[in-house]
N, C-alpha and C positions, 0 to 999 in steps of 0.2 A: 440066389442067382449071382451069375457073376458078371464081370463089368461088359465082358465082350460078348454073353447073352442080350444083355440090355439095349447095347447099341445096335448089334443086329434088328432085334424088336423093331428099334428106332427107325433104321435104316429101312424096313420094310414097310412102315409106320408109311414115310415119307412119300417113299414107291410109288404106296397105293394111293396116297393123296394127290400126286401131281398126275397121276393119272386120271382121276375123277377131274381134277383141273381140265386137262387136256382136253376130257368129254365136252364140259363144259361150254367150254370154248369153244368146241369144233361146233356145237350146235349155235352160239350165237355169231357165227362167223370170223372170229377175233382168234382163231388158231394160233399157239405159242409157238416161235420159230425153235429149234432144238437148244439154238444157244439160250434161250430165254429160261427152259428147263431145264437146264443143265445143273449140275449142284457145284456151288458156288465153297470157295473154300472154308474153314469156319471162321477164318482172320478174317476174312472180308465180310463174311454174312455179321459179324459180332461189332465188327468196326462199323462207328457212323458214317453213313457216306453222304458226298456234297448232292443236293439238289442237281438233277440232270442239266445240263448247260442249253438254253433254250435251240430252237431249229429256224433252221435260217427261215426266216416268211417268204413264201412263194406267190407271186401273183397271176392269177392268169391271166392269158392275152387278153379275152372281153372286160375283165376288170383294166389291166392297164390299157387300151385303148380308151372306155371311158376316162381314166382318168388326164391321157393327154386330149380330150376333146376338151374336158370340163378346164384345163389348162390354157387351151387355145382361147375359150369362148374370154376369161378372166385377162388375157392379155388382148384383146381384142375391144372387150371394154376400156381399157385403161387406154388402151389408143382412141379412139372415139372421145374419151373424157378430154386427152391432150390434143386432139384436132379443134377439140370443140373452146377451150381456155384457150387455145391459138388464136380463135378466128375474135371472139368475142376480146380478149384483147388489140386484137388488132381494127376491131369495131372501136370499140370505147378512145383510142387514144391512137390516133393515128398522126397526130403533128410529132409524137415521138422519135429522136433521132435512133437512140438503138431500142430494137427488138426487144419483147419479152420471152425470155427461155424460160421455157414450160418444161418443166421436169415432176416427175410420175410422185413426188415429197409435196410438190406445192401445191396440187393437184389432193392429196391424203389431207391435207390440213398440216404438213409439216412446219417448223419454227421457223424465223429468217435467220439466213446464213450469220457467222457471228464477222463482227468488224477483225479487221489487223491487232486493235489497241486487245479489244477482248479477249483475243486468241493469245498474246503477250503477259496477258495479266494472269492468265490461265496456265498457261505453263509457268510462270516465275512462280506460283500459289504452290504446283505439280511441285516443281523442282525442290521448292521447302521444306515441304513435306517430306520428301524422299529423304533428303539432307538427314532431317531432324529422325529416321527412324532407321537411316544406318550410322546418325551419333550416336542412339539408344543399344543398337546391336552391337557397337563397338565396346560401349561400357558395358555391357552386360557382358563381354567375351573376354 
């Protein structure tokens, strides 16, 4: 046989498989659009190709309405929590001259704010640092 019998062969080989495919398919509902059967060149079929790049996530309305209810109800608590450290500080300590600001961190169990001197010692620490590792890129350059 010679080479251009063989690939004929081939080529009919193919034909009749993408056509059992087709069947296939058409019976589980999942029909192959033309370009999907189409015969792809042999640089491409032989070349590794990159993983398809994922599709953009679509939500639908009932889903996205639940999720801004379930948004609403979570900001709706967190007000309730700050009305309520509002009231109960303003129970406990009322000969206070200023107010206690209730913010949604104090409320979480957040840190206390840091002093002036801290924040000072924090950055000249920062700044050393940085100093000391663009002396290091300097000698190394």
């Amino acid at each position: 046989m010679d080479t251009a019998q063989i690939l004929n062969d081939l080529r009919t080989q193919r034909d009749r498989i993408d056509q059992a495919i087709a069947a296939l398919e058409s019976l589980n509902g999942t029909a192959a659009t033309p370009a999907k059967t189409a015969a792809k060149p042999a640089a491409v079929k032989s070349a590794k190709t990159a993983p398809a790049a994922a599709k953009k996530r679509i939500v639908s309305p009932e889903a996205r309405q639940r999720m801004a209810e379930a948004q609403q109800k979570r900001w709706a608590k967190m007000k309730r929590a700050m009305k309520a450290a509002t009231k109960k500080s303003a129970t406990v300590a009322p000969t206070t001259v200023k107010s206690a600001k209730v913010t949604p961190a104090a409320i979480n169990g957040a840190r206390k704010p840091m002093s002036p001197a801290t924040k000072k010692k924090l950055a000249a620490a920062a700044k050393a640092r940085w100093a000391a590792k663009k002396a290091a890129a300097a000698k190394t350059a």
